[in-house]
N, C-alpha and C positions, 0 to 999 in steps of 0.2 A: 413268534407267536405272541400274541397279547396277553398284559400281565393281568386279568380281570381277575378279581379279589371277590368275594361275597357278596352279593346284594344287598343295598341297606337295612332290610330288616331284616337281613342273618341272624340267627341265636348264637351263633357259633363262629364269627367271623376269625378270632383267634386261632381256632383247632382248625377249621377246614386252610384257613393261610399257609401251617404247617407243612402240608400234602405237598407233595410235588403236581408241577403245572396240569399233565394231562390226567391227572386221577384226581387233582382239587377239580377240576372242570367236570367230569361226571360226577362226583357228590355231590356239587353245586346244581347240578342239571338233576340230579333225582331229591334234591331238596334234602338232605341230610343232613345241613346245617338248619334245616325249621322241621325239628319234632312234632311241630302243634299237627302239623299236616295227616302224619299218620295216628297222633292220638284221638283225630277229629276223626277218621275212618275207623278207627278200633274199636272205640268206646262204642256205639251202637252195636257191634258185635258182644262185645264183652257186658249190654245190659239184656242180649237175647239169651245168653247162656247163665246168667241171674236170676233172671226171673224166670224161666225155665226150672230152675231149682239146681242147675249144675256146675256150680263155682267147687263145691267139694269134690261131688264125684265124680268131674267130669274137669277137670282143673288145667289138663296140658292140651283142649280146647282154648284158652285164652293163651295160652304161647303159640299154639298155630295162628292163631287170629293175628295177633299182636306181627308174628314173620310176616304174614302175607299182608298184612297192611302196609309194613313198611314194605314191602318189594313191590305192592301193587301199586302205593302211592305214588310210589318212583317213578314205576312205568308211565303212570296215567302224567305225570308232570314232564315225563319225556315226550310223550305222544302227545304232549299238550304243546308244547316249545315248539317243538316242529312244526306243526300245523302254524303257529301263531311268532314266526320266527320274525314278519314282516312287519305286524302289528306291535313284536315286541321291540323291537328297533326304532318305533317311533314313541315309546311311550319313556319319561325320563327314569321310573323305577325298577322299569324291566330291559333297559336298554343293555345293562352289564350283565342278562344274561347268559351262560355260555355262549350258545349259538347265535346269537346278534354279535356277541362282543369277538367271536374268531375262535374262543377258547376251545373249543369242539364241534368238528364237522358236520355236518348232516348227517355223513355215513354213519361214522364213531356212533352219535346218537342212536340211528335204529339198532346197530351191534345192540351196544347197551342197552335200547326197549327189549330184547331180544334174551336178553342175561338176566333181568329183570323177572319178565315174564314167565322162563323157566322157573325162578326161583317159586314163585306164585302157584306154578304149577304144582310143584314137589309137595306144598302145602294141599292144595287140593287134593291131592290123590292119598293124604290120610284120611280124608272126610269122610262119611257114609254117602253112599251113591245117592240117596234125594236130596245131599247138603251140596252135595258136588253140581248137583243139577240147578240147583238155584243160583251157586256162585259162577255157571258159567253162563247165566242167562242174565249177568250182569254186561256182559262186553259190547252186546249194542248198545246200551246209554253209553258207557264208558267211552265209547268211541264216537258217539253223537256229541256228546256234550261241550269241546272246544267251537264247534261251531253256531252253538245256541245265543252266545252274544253277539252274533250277526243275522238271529233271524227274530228274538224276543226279547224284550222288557226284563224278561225275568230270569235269565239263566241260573239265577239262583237256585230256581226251584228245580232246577234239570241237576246242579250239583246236589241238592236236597233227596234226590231218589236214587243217586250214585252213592255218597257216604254213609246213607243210610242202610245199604244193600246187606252189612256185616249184618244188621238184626235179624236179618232172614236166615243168611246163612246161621247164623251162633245156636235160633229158639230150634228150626229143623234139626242141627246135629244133634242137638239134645232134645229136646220133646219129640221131635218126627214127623209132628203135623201144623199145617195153619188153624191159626184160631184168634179170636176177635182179640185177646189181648196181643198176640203178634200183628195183627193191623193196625192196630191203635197205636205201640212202639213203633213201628216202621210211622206210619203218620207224625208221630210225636217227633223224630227226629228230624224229619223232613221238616217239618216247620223252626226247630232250632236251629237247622243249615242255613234254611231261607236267613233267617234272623242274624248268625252271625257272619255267613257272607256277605252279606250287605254291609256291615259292622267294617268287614274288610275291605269294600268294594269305595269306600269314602275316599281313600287315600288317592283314588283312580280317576274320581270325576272330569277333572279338565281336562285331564291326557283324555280320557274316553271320548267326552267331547268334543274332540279336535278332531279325531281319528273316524269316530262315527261308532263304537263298540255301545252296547246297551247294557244296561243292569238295572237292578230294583233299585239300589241306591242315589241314580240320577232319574228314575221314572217318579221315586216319591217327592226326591226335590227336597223343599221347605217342610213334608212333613214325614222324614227318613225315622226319624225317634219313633213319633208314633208307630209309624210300621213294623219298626223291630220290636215295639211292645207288642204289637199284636200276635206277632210270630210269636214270641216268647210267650205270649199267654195261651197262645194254640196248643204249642209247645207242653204245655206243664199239664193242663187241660186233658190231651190226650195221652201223654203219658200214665195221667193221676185214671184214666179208664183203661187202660192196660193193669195198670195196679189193681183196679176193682174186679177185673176180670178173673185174676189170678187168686186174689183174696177179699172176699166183699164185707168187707169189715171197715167203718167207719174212720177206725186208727190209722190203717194201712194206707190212706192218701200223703196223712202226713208226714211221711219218711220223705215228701219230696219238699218239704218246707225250707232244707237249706239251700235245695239247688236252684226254687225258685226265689230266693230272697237275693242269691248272686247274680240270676239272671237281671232282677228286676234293678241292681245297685249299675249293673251295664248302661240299663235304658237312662239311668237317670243322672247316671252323671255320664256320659255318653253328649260327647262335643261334634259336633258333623264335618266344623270348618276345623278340625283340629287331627289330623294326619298320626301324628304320635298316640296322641290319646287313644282314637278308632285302633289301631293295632294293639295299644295296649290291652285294652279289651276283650278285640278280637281273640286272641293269646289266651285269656286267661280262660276263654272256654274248655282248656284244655280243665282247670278245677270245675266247671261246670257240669264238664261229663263224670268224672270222679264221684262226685256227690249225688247225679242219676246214677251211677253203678252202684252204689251203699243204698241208694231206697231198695232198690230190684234185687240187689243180694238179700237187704233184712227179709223185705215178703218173699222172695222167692222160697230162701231158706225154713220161711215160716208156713210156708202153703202147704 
């Protein structure tokens, strides 16, 4: 069996090495060595149950969320490998992923979509029946979305309505109803997906190129910066009217003043031809959602 090790931008290349062969290969294959993955999916969960007003009294909401992100992220990056086992074998970053590299079968794989997606499950069936019904009207994108870089420009924005799905679910379990600050949040994240998947998508250009896969980061070209500014100004914009929605008080925008001054240090020191840089970045979105969750706790808690 092949000795494949962590993919280069592992977070954890050390801990996951430790494992033995065929159990380091499904960590590797549900992404357990890169947290950002499932912080990037939580965090929208975890500002619908904020600004909702339910961080205190509704607090082992954000440990469901937090399980099923990480078991769902898995799955989705299972069911993503497989589908993309061929395209991953040609690309130089993704080639050491299990299933190109031999580490784990096809079969092995679905098992494990399969152990995954129970885990996801368990967490659903704490939720209230209209929280439950939202989260499971997530699986047709889920399951569209590996094939989006073979048919648009922008599969971004198809990742942008998958990891933003947790807001829906979080404001429903806690408030019970939609309402224009919950559109505006789900909006609001969508356009920070767009913005930092692109962020991530730099590292990918030539290989994508050669191969023929699409993204917003080789569609803007020459002017990728600008666009992630844009998104991120979308971004802050809609988020800062979800806040108004919930609190219309003048003060209450500016709780989002730190997240958008990190976003905005991304765009600007944000290198296109620089590989390391664009994931550093990319990465650090995980404090970017951090600091949207402290706006949406302060107002939520203040509404």
């Amino acid at each position: 069996m092949p000795n494949a090790t962590a993919t280069p931008d592992s977070q954890h290349p050390g801990l996951v090495g430790l494992l033995p062969g065929p159990v380091r290969g499904l960590a590797l294959l549900a992404r357990f060595d890169r947290p950002i993955g499932w912080w990037l999916l939580f965090w929208p969960g975890g500002w619908g149950v904020a600004l909702a007003g339910g961080v205190f009294s509704r607090w082992p909401v954000l440990l469901l969320l937090l399980v099923g992100s990480i078991a769902m992220r898995g799955a989705g990056c299972v069911y993503n490998d497989i589908v993309d086992r061929n395209l991953d074998a040609q690309v130089e970053r993704t080639r050491a992923r299990p299933i190109p590299s031999g580490l784990v079968s096809v079969r092995a794989a679905w098992v494990w979509l399969v152990c995954l997606s129970l885990t996801g499950l368990a967490v659903l069936l704490q939720l209230r029946p209209a929280a439950q019904a939202v989260a499971v009207a997530s699986l047709l994108p889920v399951a569209a979305y590996p094939f989006m870089k073979r048919i648009t420009w922008w599969p971004q924005a198809w990742l942008g309505l998958v990891f933003s799905w947790a807001a829906l679910v979080g404001w429903i379990e806690v408030d019970g109803r939609f309402s224009a600050a919950l559109v505006l949040l789900y909006a609001g994240s969508i356009a920070w997906a767009i913005g930092y998947d692109t962020i991530y998508a730099l590292q990918d250009r030539e290989d994508d190129a050669l191969i023929g896969v699409r993204s917003s980061a080789r569609r803007l070209g020459r002017h990728v910066r600008g666009g992630v500014a844009l998104a991120y100004l979308a971004a802050v914009l809609l988020w800062s009217g979800a806040i108004w929605a919930v609190r219309a008080d003048p003060l209450a925008p500016v709780a989002l003043v730190p997240a958008a001054g990190h976003l905005g240090w991304q765009v600007l020191t944000l290198r296109p031809d620089d590989g390391a840089g664009a994931l550093q970045r990319f990465r650090s979105n995980w404090f970017a959602g951090l600091l949207v969750f402290m706006a949406c706790l302060v107002v939520g808690t203040a509404a």
